[in-house]
N, C-alpha and C positions, 0 to 999 in steps of 0.2 A: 883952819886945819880940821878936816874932816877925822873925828874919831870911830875907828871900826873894828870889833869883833868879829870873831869867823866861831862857824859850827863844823866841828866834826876837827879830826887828825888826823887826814889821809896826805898821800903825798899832792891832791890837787890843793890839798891846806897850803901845805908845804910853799907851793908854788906857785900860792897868792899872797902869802906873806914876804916872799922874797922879794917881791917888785914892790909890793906895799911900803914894806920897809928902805925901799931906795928913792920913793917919792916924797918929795916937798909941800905935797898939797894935802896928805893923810899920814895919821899915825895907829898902829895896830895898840889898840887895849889890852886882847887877852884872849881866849877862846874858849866855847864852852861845851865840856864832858861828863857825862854820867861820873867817870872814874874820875874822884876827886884828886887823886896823885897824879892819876894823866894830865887834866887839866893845866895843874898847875906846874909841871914838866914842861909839857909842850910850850904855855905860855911865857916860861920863862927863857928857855931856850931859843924863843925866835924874840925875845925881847919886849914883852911886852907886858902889862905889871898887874895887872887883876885877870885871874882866873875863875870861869863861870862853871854850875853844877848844875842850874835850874834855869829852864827857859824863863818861866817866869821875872827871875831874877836880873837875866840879862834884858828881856825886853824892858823892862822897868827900868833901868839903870841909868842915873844921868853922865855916866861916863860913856857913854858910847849915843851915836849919831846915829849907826849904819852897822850892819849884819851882813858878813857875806854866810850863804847857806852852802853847804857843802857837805852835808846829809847824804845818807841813801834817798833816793828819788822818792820811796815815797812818800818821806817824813818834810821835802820842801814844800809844798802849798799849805801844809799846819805850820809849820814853824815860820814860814813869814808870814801868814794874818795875824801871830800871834807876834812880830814884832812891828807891824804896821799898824796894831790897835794900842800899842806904845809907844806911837808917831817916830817911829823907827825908818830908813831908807831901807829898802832887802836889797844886793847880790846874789842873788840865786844860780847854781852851778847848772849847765846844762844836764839832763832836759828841766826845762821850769817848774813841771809838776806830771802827773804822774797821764794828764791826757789836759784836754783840752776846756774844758766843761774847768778842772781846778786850777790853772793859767787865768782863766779867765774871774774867776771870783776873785783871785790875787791882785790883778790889776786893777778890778775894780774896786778896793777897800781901797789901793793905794792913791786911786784917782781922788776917793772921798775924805782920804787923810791929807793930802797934799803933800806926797812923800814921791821919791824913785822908787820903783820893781822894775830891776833892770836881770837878764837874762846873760850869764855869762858862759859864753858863747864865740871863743877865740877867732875862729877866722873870719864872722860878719863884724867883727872889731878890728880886723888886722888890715893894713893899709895896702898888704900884697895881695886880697882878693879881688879891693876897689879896684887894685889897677888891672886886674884882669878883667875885668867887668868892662875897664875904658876901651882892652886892645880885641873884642868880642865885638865891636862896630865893622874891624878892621878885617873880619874873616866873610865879610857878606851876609849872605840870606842862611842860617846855620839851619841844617838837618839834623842833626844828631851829637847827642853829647852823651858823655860816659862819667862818670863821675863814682869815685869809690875808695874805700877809706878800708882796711883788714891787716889787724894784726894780731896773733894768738896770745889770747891771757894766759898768765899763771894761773889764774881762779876755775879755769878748764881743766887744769888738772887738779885742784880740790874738788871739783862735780867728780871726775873720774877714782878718784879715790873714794870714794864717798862721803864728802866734808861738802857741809851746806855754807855759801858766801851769799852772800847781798847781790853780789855781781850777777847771778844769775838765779833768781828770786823771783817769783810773780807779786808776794806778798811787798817786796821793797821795789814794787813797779820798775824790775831791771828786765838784765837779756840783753842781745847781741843790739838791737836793731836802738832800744832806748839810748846804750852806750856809745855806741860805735856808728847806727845808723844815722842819730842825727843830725850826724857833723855835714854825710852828702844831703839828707835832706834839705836843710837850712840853710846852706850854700845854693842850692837851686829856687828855693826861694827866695834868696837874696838877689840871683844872680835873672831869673827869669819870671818872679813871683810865682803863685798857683798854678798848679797843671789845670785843665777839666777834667782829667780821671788818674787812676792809677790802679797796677794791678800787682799783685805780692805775693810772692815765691819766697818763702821762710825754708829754712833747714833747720827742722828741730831739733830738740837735744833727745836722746833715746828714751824711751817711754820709761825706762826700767828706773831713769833718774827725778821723777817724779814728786818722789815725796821728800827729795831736797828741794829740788825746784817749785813746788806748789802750785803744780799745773802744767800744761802746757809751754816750753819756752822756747826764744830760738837763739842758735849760736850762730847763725848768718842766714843773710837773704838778701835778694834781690827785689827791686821795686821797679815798674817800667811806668812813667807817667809821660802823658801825650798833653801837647800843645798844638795849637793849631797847624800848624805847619811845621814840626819838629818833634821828636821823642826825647827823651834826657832816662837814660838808664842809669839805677843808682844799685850798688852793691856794696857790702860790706861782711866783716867777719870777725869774729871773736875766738874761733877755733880754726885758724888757719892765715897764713901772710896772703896779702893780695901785694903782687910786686909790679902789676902794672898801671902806668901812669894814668893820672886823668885827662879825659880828650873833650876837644869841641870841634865838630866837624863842620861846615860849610861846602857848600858846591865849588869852592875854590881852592880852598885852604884850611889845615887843621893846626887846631892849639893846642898842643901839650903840656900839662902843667905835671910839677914833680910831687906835689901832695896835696890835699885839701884840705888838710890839719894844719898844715907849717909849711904854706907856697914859699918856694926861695926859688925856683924859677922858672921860667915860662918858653917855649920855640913855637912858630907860626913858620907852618912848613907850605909856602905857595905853589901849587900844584901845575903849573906853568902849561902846555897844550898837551894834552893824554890824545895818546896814540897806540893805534887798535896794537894784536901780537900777546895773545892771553897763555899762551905756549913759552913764552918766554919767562926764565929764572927772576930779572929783575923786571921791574915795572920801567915801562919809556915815556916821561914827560918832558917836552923838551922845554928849555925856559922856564924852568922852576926853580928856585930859590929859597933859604933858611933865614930867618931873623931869631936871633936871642934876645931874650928879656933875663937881665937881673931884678928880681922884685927885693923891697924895702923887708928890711929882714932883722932880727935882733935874736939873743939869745934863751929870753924867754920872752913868749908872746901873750902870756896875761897883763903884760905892761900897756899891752892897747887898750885892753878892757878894760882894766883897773882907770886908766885917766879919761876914758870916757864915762865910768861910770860917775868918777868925781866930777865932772865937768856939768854931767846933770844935773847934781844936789846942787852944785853952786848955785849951778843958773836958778833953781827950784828957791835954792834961799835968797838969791836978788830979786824975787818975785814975777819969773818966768811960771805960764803953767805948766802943768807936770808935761802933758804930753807935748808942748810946744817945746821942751828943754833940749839941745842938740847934746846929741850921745855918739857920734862918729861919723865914719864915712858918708855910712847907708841914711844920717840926716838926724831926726829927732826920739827920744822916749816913745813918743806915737808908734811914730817907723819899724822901729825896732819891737815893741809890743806885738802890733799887726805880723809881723815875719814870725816873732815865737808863736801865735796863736793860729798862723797857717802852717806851722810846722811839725804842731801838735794835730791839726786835723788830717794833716797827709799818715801820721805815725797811727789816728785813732782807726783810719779807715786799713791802712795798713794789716793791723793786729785784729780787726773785725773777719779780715778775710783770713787771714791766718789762723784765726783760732784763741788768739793767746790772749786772756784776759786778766786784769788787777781788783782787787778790793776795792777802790775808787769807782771802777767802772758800773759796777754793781749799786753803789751808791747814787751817781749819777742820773743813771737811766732810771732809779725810784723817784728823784725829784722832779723827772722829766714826765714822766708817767703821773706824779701826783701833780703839777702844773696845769700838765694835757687835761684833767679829769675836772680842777679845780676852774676850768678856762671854758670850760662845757657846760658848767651849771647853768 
């Protein structure tokens, strides 16, 4: 029985203890809060019998196994090296860390502790995207996909009121594109790995909200990344609904899928013989043809993630290596590592061109710099 604490009481808490607490393979400890009444509210309320105040505390603690992190983004790459250096497993809430550069020190403490850092990351866990990935053979030589995920926060209108959130925060490594963006991103990494380029069309938030935002931020954007032979446009939004579907287009036939957060279901529309008549109202294929796809679907989808991510400790405790430990569809810890660590460098090159930068980044690029200089001597 895997023992697991959670950081933070937001409702993504919410909505990993509720699956946690339906599995047989783990049990929830407690969770850990600044606010010592919250703390132990929360933890008592979703059932679970020690509540945490101090990192410290919970990392050290022999009641707990495993941490899911569910922090503001930019407090996740501190808070699991500091439960990894107390041989700790981390669940880390998507995005993993606040760029790519602190993803990657996280993995690696975890490779050298002999622990999981697993990336929780619903739909490269969920069994409806594999299978769209299987029926993508089935559309031919693909040109074009669209992929895009937008729907308006509440936290939109605290910026507009004048009330500073987390949500859209430079300082807590947030904004439209880290929230909302990296659900298309990580899906087209999943789905088609690494682009060779990309280019980012942000909409920022009005200059005037600035000094809630701490810099720079965006509340949607677009990203256009090119493959060899195909484009994949990704879009996304925090200040506004995107109500159209996601597509994969082919020289034959396109796949429309109903979300990339929560696929529940798929149509492959065959384009049958196109025939000239561009003056006409409808379009004339003739021999064309619809297939539907019901995809595998549940009522909440942390339930994938959550038994893959237990599925890796196991194995990590029957003495598989970390990265060799199978975590889901998309294969092993390794697999899934490699995907969040290209998904952070699509997001770092992203916000390069955008403009928009975090505390970390600044950090980063001095270590890089002092490497570069130290590697010269």
């Amino acid at each position: 029985m895997l023992r697991i604490a959670t950081i933070g009481t937001s409702m993504i808490t919410d909505n990993l203890i509720e699956v946690l607490n339906q599995s047989d393979r783990a049990v929830f400890v407690g969770t850990l809060s600044r606010d010592a009444d919250r703390a132990a509210s929360f933890t008592a309320e979703h059932g679970g019998t020690q509540p945490f105040t101090d990192l410290d505390e919970l990392a050290a603690s022999d009641a707990v196994d495993a941490v899911y992190i569910g922090s503001p983004n930019a407090l996740h790459a501190p808070q699991a090296l500091a439960c990894i250096a107390q041989g700790k497993h981390v669940f880390v809430e998507k995005p993993f860390g606040s760029n790519r550069a602190e993803a990657q020190q996280v993995f690696e403490a975890a490779e050298r502790a002999g622990v999981v850092a697993l990336e929780a990351m619903r739909p490269v866990h969920d069994p409806a995207l594999a299978a769209v990935r299987d029926l993508l053979p089935r559309l031919g030589r693909l040109r074009r996909a669209s992929i895009r995920f937008g729907k308006y926060s509440s936290r939109y209108d605290s910026i507009l009121s004048g009330q500073r959130t987390n949500i859209f925060d430079c300082a807590m490594a947030s904004g439209a594109l880290m929230d909302m963006g990296v659900y298309p991103v990580e899906a087209m990494v999943a789905l088609f790995g690494e682009p060779e380029s990309i280019s980012f069309a942000p909409v920022l938030l009005d200059e005037s909200t600035q000094a809630l935002t701490n810099g720079p931020i965006d509340g949607a954007g677009s990203i256009l990344a090119r493959y060899p032979s195909y484009i994949v446009e990704l879009a996304y939004s925090k200040i506004s609904n995107d109500d159209l579907p996601v597509q994969f287009e082919s020289e034959t036939a396109t796949l429309t899928l109903d979300s990339i957060s929560v696929p529940a279901h798929a149509q492959i529309s065959f384009r049958g013989k196109a025939e000239r008549g561009s003056a006409k109202v409808m379009r004339s294929q003739e021999g064309g043809h619809v297939e539907q796809f019901d995809l595998p679907h549940c009522s909440n989808t942390m339930a994938y993630e959550l038994e893959d991510f237990i599925a890796a400790v196991e194995a990590v405790r029957g003495g598989c290596p970390v990265s060799d430990a199978p975590a889901g569809e998309y294969g092993t810890v390794g697999t899934f590592r490699a995907m969040t660590l290209a998904t952070l460098s699509i997001m770092d090159e992203a916000r390069r061109q955008g403009g928009i930068s975090f505390p970390a980044d600044a950090g980063n690029a001095a270590s890089q710099e002092a490497s570069t200089s130290e590697s010269g001597r």
